[in-house]
CHARMM-style PDB file with segment names, atoms N, HN, CA, C and O in Angstrom:
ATOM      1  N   UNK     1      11.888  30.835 -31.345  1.00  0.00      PROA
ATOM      2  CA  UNK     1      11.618  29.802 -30.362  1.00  0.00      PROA
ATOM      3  C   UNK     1      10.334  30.176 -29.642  1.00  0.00      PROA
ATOM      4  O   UNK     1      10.148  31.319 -29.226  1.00  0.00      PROA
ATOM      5  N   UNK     2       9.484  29.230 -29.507  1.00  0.00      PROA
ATOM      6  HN  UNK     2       9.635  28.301 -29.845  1.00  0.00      PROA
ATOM      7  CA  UNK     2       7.751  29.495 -29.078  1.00  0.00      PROA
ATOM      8  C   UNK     2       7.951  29.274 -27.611  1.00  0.00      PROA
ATOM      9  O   UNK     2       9.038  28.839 -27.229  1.00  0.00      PROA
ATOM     10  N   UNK     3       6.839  29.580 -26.618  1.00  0.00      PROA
ATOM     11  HN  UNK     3       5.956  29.933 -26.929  1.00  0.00      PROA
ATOM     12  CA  UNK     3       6.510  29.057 -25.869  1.00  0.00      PROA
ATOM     13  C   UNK     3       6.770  27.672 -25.294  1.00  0.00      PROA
ATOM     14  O   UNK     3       7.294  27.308 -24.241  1.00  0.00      PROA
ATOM     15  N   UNK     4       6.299  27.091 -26.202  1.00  0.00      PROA
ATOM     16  HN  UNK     4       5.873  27.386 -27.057  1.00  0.00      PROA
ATOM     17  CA  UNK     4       5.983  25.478 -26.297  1.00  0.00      PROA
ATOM     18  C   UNK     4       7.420  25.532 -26.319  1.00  0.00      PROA
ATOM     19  O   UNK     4       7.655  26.166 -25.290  1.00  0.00      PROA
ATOM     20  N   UNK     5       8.271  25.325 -26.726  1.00  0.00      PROA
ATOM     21  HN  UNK     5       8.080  24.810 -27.561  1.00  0.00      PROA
ATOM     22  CA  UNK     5       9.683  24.975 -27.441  1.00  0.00      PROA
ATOM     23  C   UNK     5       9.903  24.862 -26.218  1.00  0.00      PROA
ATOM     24  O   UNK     5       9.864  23.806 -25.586  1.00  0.00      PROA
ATOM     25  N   UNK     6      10.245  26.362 -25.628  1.00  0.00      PROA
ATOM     26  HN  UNK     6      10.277  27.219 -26.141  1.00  0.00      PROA
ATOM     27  CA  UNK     6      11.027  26.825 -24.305  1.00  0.00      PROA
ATOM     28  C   UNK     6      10.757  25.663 -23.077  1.00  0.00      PROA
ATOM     29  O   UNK     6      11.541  24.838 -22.607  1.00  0.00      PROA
ATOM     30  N   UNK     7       9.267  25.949 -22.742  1.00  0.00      PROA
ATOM     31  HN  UNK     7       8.631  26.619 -23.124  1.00  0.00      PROA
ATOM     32  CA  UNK     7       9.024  24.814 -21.781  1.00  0.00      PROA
ATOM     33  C   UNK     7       9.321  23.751 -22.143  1.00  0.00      PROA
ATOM     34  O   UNK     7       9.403  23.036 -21.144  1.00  0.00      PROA
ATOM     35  N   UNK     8       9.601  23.055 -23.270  1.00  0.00      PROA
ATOM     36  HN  UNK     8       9.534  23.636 -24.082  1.00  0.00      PROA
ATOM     37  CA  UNK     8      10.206  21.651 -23.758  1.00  0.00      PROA
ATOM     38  C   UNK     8      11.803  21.567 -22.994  1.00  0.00      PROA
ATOM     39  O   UNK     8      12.168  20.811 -22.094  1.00  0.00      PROA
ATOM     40  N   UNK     9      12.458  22.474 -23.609  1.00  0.00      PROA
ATOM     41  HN  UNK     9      12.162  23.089 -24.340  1.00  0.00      PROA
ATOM     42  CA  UNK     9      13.715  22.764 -23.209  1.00  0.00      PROA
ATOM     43  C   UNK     9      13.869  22.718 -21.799  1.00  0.00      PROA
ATOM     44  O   UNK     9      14.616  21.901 -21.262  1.00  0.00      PROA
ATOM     45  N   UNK    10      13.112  23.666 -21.091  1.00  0.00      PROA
ATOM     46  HN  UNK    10      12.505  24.330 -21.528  1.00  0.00      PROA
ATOM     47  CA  UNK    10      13.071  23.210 -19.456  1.00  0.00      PROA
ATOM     48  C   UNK    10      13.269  22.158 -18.760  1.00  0.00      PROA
ATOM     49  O   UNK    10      14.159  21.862 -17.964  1.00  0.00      PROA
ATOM     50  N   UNK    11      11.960  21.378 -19.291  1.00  0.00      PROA
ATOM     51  HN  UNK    11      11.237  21.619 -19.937  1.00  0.00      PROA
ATOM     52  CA  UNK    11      11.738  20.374 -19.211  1.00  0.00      PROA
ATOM     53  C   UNK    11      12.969  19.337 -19.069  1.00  0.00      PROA
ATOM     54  O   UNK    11      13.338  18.749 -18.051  1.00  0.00      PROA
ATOM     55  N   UNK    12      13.588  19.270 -20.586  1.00  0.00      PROA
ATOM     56  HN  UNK    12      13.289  19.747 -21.413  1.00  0.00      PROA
ATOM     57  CA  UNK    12      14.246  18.576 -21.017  1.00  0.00      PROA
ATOM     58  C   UNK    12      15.762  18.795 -19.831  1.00  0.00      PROA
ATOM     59  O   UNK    12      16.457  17.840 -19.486  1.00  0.00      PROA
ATOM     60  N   UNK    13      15.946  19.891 -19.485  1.00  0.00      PROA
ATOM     61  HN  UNK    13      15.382  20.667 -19.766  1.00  0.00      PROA
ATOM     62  CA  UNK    13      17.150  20.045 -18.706  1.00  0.00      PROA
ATOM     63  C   UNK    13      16.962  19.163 -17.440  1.00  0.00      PROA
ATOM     64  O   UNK    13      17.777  18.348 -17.006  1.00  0.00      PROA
ATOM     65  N   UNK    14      15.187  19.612 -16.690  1.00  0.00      PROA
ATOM     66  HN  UNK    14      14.525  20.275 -17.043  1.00  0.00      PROA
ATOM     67  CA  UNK    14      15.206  18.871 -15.511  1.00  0.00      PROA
ATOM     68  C   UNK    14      14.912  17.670 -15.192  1.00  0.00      PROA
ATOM     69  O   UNK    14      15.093  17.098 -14.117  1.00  0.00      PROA
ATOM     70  N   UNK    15      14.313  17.179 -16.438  1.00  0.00      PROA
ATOM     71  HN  UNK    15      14.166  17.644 -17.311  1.00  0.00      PROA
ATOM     72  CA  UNK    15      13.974  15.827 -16.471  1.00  0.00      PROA
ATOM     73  C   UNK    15      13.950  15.371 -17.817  1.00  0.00      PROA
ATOM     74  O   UNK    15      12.805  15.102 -18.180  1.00  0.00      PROA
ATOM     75  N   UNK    16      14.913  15.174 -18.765  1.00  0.00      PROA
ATOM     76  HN  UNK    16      15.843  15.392 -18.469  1.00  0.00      PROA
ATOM     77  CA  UNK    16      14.793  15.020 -20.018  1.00  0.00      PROA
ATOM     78  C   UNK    16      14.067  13.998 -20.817  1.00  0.00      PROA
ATOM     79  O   UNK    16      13.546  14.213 -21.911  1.00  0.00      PROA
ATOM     80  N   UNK    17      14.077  12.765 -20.117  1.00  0.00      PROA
ATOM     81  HN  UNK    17      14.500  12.591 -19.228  1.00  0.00      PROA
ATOM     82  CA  UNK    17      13.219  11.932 -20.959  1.00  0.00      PROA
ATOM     83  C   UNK    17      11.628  12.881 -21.069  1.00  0.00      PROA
ATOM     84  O   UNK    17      11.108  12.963 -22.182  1.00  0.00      PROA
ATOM     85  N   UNK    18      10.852  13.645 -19.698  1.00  0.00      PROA
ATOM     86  HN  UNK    18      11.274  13.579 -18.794  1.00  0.00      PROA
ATOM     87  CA  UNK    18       9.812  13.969 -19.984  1.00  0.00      PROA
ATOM     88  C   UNK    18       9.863  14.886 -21.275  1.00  0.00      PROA
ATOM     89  O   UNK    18       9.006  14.801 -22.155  1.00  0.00      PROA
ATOM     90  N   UNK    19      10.960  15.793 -21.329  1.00  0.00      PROA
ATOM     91  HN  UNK    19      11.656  15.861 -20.614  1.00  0.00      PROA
ATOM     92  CA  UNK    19      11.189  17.033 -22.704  1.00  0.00      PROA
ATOM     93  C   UNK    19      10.338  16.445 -23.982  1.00  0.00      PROA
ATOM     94  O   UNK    19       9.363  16.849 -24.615  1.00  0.00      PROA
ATOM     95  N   UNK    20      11.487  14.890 -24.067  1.00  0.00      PROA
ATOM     96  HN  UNK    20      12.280  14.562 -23.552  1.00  0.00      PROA
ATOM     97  CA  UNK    20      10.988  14.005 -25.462  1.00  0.00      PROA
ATOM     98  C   UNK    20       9.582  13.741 -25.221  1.00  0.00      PROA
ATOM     99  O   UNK    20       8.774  14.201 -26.028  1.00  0.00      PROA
ATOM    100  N   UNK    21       9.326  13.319 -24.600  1.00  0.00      PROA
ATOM    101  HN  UNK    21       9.983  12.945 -23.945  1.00  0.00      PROA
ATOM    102  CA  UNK    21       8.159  12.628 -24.174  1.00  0.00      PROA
ATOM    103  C   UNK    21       6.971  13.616 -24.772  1.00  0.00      PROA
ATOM    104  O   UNK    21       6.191  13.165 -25.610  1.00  0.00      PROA
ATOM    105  N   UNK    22       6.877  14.838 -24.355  1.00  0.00      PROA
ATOM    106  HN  UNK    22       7.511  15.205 -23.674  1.00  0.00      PROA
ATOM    107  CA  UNK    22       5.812  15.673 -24.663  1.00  0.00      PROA
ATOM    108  C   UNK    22       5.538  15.970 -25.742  1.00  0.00      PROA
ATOM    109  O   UNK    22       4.383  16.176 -26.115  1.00  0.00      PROA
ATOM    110  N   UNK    23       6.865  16.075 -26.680  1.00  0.00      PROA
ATOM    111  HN  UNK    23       7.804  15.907 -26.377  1.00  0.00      PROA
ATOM    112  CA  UNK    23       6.742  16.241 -28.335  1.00  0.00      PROA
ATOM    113  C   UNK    23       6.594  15.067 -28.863  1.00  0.00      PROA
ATOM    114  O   UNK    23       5.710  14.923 -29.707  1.00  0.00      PROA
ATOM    115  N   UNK    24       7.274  14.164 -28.555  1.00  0.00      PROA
ATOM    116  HN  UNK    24       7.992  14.281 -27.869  1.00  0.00      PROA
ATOM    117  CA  UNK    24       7.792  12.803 -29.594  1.00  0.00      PROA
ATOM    118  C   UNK    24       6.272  11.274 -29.226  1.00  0.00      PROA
ATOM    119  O   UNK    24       5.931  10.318 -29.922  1.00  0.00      PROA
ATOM    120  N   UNK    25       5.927  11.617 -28.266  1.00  0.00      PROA
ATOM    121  HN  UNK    25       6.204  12.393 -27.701  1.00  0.00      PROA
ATOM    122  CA  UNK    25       4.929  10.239 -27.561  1.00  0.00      PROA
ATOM    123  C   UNK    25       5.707   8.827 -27.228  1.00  0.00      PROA
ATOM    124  O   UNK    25       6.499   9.296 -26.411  1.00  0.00      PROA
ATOM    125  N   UNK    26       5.905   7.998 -27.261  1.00  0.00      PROA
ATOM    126  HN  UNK    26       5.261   7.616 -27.924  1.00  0.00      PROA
ATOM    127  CA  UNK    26       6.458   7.130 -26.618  1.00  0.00      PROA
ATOM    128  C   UNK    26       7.302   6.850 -28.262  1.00  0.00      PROA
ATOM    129  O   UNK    26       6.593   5.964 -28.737  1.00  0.00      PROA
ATOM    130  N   UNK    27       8.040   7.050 -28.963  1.00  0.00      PROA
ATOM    131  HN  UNK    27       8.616   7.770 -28.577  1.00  0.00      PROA
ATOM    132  CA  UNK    27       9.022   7.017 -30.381  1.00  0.00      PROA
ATOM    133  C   UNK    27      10.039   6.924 -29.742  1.00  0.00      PROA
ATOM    134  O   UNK    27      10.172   7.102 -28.531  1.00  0.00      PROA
ATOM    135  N   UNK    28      11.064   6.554 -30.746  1.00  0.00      PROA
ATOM    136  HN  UNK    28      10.956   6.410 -31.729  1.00  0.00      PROA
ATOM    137  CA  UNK    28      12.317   5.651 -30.861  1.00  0.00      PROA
ATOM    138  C   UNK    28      13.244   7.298 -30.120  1.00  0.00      PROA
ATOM    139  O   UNK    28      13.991   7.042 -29.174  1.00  0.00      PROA
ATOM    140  N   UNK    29      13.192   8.286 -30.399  1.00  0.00      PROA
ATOM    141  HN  UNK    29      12.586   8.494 -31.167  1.00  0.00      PROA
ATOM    142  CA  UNK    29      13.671   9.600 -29.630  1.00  0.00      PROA
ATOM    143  C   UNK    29      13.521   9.665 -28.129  1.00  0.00      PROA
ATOM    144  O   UNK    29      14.431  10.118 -27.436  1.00  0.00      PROA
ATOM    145  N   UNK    30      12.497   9.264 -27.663  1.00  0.00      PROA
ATOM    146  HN  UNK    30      11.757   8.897 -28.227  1.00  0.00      PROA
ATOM    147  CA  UNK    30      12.227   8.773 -26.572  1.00  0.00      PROA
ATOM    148  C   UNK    30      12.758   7.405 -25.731  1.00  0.00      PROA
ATOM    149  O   UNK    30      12.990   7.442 -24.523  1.00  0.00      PROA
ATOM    150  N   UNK    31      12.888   6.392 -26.425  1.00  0.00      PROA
ATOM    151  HN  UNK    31      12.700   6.362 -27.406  1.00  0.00      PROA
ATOM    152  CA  UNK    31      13.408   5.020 -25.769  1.00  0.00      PROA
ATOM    153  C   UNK    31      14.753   5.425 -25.549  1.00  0.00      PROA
ATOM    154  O   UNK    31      15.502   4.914 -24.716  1.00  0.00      PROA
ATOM    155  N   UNK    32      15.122   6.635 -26.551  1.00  0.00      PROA
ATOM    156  HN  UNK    32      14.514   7.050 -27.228  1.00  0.00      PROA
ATOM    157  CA  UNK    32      16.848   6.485 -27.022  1.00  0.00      PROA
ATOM    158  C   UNK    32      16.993   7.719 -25.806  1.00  0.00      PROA
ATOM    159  O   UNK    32      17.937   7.377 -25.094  1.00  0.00      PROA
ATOM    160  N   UNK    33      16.491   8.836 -25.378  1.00  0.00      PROA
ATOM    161  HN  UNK    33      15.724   9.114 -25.956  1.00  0.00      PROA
ATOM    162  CA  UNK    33      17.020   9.739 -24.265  1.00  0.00      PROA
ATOM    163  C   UNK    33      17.047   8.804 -22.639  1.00  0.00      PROA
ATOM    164  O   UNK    33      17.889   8.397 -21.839  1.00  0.00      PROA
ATOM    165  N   UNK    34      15.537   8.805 -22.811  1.00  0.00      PROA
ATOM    166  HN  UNK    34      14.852   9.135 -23.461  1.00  0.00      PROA
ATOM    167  CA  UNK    34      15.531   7.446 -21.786  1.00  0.00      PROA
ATOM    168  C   UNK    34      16.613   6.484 -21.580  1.00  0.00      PROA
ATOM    169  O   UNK    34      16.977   6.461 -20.405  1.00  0.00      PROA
ATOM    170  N   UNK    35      17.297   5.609 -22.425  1.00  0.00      PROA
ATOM    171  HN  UNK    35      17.001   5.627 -23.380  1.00  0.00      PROA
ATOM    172  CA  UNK    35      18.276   5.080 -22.262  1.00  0.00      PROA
ATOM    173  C   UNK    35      19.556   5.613 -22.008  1.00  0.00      PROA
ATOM    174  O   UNK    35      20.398   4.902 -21.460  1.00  0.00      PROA
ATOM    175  N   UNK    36      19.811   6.778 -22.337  1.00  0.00      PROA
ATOM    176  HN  UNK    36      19.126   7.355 -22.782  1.00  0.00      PROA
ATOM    177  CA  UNK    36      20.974   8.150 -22.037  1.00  0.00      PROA
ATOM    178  C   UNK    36      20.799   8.320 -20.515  1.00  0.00      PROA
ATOM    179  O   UNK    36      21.542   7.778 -19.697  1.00  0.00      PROA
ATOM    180  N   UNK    37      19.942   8.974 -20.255  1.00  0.00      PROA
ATOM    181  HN  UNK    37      19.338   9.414 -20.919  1.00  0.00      PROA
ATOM    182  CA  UNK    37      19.602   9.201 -18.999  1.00  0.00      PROA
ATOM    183  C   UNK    37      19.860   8.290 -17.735  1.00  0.00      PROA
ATOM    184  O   UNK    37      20.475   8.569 -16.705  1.00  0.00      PROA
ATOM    185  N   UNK    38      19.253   7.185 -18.080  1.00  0.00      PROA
ATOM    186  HN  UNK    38      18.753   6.959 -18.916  1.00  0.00      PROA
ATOM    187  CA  UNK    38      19.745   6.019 -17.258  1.00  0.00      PROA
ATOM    188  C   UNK    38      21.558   5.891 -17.356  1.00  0.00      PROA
ATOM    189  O   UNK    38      22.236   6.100 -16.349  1.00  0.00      PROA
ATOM    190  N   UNK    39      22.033   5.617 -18.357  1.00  0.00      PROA
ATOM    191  HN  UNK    39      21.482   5.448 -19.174  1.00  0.00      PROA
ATOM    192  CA  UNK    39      23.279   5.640 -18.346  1.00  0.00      PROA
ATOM    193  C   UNK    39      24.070   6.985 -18.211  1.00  0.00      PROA
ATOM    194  O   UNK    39      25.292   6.956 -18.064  1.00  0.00      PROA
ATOM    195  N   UNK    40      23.520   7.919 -18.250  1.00  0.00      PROA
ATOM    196  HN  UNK    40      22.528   7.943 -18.370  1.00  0.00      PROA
ATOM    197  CA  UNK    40      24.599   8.928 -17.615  1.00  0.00      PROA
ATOM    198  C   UNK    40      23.237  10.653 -17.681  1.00  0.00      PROA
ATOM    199  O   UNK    40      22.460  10.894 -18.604  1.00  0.00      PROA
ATOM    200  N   UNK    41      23.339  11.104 -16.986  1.00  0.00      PROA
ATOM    201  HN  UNK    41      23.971  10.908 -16.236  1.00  0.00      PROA
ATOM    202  CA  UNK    41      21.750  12.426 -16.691  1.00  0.00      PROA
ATOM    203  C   UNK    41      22.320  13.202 -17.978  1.00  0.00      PROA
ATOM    204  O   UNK    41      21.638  13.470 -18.968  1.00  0.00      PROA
ATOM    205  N   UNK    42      24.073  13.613 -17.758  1.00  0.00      PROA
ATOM    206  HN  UNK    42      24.627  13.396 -16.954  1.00  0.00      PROA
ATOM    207  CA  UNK    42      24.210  14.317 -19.075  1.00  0.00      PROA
ATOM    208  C   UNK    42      23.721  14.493 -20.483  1.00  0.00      PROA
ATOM    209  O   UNK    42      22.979  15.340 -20.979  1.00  0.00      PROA
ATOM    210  N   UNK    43      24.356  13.435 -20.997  1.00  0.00      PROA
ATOM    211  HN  UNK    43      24.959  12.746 -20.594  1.00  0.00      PROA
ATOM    212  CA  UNK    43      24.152  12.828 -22.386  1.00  0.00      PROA
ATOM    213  C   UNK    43      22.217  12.532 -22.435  1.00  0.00      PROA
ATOM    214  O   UNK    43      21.513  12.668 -23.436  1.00  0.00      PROA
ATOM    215  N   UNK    44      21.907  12.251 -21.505  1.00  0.00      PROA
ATOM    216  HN  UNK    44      22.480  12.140 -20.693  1.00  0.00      PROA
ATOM    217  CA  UNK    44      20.472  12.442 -21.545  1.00  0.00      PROA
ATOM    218  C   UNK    44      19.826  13.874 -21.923  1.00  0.00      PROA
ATOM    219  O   UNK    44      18.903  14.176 -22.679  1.00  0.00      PROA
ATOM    220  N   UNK    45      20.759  14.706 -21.019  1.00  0.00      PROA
ATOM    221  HN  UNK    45      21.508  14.461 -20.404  1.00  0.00      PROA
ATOM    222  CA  UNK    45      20.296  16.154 -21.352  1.00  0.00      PROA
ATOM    223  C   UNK    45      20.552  16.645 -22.919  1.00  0.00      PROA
ATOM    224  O   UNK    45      19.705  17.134 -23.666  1.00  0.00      PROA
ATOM    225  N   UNK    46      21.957  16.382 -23.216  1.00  0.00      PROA
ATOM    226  HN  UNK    46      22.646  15.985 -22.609  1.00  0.00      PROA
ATOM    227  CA  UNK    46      22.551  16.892 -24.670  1.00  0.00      PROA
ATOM    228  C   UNK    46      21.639  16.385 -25.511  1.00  0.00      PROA
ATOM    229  O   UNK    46      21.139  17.155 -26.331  1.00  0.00      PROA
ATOM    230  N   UNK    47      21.211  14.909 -25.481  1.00  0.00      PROA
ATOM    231  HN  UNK    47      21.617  14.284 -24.814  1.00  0.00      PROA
ATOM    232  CA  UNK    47      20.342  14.713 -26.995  1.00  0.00      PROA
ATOM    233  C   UNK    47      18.925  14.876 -27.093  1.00  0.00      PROA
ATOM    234  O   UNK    47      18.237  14.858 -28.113  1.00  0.00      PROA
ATOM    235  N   UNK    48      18.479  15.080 -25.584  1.00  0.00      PROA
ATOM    236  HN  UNK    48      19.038  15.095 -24.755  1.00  0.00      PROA
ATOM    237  CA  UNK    48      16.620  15.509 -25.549  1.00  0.00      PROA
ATOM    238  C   UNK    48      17.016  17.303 -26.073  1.00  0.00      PROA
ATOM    239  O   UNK    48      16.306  17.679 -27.005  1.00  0.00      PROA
ATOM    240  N   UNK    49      17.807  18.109 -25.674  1.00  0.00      PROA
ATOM    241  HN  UNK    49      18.384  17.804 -24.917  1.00  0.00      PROA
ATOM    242  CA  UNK    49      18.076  19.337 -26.232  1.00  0.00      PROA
ATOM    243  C   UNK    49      18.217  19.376 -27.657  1.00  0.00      PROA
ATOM    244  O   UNK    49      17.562  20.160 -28.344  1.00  0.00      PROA
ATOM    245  N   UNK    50      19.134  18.474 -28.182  1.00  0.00      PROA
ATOM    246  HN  UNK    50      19.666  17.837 -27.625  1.00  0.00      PROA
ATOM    247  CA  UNK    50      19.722  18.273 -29.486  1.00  0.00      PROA
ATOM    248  C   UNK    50      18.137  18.037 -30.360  1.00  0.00      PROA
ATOM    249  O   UNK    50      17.649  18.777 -31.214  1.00  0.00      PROA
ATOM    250  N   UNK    51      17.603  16.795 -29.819  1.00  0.00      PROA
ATOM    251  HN  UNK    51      18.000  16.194 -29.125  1.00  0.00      PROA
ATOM    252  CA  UNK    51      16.079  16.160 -30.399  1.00  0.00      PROA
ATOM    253  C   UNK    51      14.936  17.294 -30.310  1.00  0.00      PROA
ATOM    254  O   UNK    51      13.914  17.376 -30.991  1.00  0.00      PROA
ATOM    255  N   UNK    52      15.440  18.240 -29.171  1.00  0.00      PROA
ATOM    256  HN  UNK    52      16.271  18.174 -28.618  1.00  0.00      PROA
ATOM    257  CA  UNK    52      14.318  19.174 -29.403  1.00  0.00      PROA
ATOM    258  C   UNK    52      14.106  20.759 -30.661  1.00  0.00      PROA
ATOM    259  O   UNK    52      13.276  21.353 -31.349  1.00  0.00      PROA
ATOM    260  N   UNK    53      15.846  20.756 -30.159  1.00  0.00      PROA
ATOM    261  HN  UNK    53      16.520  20.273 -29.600  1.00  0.00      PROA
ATOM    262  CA  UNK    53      15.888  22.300 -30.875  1.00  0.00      PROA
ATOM    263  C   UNK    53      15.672  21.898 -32.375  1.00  0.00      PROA
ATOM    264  O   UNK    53      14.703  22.404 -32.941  1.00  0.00      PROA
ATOM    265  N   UNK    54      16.648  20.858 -33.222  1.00  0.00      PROA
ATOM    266  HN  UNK    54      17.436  20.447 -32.762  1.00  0.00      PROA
ATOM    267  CA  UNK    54      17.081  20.707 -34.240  1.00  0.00      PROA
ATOM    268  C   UNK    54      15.682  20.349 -35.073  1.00  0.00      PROA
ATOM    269  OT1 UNK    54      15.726  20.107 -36.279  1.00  0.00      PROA
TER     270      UNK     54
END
């Protein structure tokens, strides 16, 4: 796990749509955490983590 990764991951915990955002650019990974997030912070967190590590 790089640098880059880690701070993604950060990211992604404290504000997850930004996590996606930095790797992905405005993509369908992005509309889809974004929409998590709004509907519940969790599930926002689990799949910007999930979208990042995997």
């Amino acid at each position: 796990m790089g640098s880059a990764t880690f701070l993604e991951v950060v990211l992604a915990i404290l504000l997850p749509p930004l996590g996606v955002f930095l790797r992905y650019g405005c993509g369908v990974e992005f509309w889809i955490d974004l929409l998590l997030t709004i509907l519940g912070y969790i599930p926002g967190i689990i799949y910007a983590i999930y979208v990042l590590v995997a």
